[in-house]
Structures are given as C-alpha cells and as structure tokens.
C-alpha positions as CSV (number, residue, x, y, z in Angstrom):
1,X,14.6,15.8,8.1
2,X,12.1,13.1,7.5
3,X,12.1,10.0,9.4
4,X,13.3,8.3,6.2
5,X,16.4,10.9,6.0
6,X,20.1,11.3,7.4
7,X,22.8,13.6,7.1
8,X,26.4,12.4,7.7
9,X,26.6,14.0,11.2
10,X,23.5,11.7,12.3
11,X,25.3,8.6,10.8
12,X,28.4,8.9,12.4
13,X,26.5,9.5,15.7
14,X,24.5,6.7,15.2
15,X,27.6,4.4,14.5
16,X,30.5,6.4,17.0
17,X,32.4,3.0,16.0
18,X,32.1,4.0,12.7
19,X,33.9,7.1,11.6
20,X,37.4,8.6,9.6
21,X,38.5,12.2,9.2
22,X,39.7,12.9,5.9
23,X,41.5,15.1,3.7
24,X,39.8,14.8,0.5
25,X,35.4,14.0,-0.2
26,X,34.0,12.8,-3.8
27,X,31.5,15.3,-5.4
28,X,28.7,13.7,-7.6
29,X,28.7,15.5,-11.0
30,X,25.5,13.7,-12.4
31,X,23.1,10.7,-11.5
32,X,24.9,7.8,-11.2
33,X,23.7,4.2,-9.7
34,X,25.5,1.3,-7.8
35,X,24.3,-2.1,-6.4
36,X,25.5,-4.6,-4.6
37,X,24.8,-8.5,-3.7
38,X,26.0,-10.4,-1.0
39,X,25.0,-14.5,-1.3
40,X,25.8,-16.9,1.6
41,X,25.2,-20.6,1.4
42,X,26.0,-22.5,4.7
43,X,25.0,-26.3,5.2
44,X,22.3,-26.2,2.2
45,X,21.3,-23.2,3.5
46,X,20.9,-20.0,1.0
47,X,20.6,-16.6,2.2
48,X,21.1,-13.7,-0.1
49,X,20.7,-9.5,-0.4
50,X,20.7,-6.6,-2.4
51,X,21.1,-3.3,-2.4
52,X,20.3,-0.5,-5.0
53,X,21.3,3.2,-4.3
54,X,21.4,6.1,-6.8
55,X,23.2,9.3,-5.8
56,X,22.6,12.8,-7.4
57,X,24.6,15.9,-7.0
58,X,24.1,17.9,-3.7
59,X,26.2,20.2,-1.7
60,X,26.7,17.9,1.7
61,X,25.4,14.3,2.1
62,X,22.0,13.7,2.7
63,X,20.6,9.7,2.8
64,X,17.7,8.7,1.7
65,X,15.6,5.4,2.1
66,X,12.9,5.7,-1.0
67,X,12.8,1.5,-0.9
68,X,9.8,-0.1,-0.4
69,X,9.8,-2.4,2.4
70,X,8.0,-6.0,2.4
71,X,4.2,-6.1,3.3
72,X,4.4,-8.0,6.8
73,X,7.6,-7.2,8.0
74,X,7.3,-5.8,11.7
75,X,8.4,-3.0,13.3
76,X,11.1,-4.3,15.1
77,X,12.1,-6.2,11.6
78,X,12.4,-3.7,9.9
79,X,14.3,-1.2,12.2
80,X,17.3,-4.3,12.9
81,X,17.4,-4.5,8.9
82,X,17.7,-0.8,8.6
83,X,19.8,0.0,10.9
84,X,22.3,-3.0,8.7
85,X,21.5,-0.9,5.7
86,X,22.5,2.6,7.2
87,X,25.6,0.5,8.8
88,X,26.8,-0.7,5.8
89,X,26.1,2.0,3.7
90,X,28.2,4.7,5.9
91,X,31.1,1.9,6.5
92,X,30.6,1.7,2.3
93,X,31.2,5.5,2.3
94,X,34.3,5.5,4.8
95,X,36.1,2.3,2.5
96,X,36.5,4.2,-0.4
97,X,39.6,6.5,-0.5
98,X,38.0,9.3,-1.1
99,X,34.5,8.9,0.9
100,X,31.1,10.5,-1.6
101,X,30.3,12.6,0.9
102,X,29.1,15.4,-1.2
103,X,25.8,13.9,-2.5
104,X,22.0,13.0,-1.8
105,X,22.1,9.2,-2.1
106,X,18.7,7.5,-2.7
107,X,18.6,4.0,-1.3
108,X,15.7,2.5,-4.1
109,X,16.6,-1.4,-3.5
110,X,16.4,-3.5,-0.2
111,X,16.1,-7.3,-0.6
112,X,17.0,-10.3,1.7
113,X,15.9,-13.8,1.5
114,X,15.0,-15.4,3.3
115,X,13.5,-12.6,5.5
116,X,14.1,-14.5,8.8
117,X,17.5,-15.0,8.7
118,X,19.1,-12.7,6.1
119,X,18.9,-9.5,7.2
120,X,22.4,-9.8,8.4
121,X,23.4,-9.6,4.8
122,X,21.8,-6.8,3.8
123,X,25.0,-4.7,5.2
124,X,27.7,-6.4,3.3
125,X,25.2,-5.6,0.6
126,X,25.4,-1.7,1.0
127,X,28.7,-1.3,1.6
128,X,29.1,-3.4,-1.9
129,X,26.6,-1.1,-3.5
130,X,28.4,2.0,-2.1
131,X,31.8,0.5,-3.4
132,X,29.8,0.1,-7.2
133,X,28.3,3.3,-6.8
134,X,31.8,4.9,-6.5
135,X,33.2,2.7,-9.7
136,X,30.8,4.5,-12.0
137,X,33.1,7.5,-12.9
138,X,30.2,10.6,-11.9
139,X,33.0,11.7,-9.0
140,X,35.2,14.3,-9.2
141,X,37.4,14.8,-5.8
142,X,37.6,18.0,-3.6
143,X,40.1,19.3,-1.0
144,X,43.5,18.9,-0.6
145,X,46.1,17.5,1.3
146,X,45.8,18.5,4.5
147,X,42.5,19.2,4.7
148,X,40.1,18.0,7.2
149,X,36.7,17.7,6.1
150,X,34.6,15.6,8.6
C-alpha cells in the first residue's frame, strides 16, 4: 500500500469508534461517481466543502486519495483535513444499509473554504458523497442474512 491508500481493515483501525458488522456488502458493477457539499454560514460567516469520489469494481475495498491538495497547505494541515476525509468517508460507508465495501474508491475532489477554518466540513462532505455515491444504481448486494462480513 501506498501512503495515499487504505484498505477497510486500516480504516476501521484507524477509527476503533467507528465500525458495524454486517450481514450484507454492495458490490460495484461499473464506474460510478458521487459528491457531496456541506455549506455552513454562522454570524456572516461562510465556510463550505466538497467532496468528489468515484468507485470502480474490485474484489475488497481499497481507498484511494488521487485529489490534489492546495499549494501551501502544511503538513500538519493537511494530515487534520485528511484524517476528516477518511473519517467521513468510512462513517459514509457504515450509514448506508448495505455498506460498498466491495470496491476501489478514488477520492478525486477535496475542497474547503475558507482553508483556515473549514476543514471541519470536509467530513460531513464525504460521508454526503459516499451517501450519493451509493444513490447511483452501479450496486448490486452480496451475502445473506446471517452472514457476517466485516
């Protein structure tokens, strides 16, 4: 694995808050896309995100972040406003019924303005994203009740 890749075991370590046993996964059948937008306006104040993911067929889950990230953001930036994107896109995954675990999933969109403050957004945007992703009809679920895949 690259340093820009996760599988679902990594997530769920990452995020041991985050996780759900289930009896039935989505399987991508083709290239679909998803994207989601989160706006906030507080006291005159506008903050606002996106997210862009595609998702491909593939035998287990494999995440990938193929975005381009802004010129100047820092180190530490850009780790706290990844670590919201991989957040919000595994929460995403575990909110749908069935969760799409049996895909690669490109992320090709991260946006937040403004950068300072709305990084916090950019989570609510993935799991949005994740939620439009699964809306585009390129699923087809596997396993049964009473299976436990997870």
């Amino acid at each position: 694995m690259s340093a820009n890749e996760w599988q679902l075991d990594e997530l769920l370590a990452m995020f041991p808050d985050v996780s759900r046993g289930t009896r039935r996964v989505l399987r991508c059948l083709w290239r679909t896309s998803g994207e989601g937008r989160c706006l906030k306006q507080e006291a005159g104040f506008k903050r606002a995100a996106t997210v862009s993911l595609v998702a491909s067929p593939a035998t287990q889950f494999l995440l990938r972040l193929v975005n381009e990230w802004p010129k100047g953001l820092g180190v530490a930036a850009r780790r706290a406003v990844e670590s919201e994107l991989l957040q919000g896109i595994l929460e995403g995954t575990i909110s749908c019924e069935d969760p799409p675990w049996q895909c690669r999933l490109d992320c090709t969109v991260v946006e937040w303005f403004p950068q300072e403050h709305g990084s916090s957004l950019v989570r609510l945007a993935a799991l949005a994203a994740v939620q439009d992703l699964v809306q585009g009809g390129a699923w087809e679920a596997i396993g049964g009740p009473g299976d436990h895949v997870a």
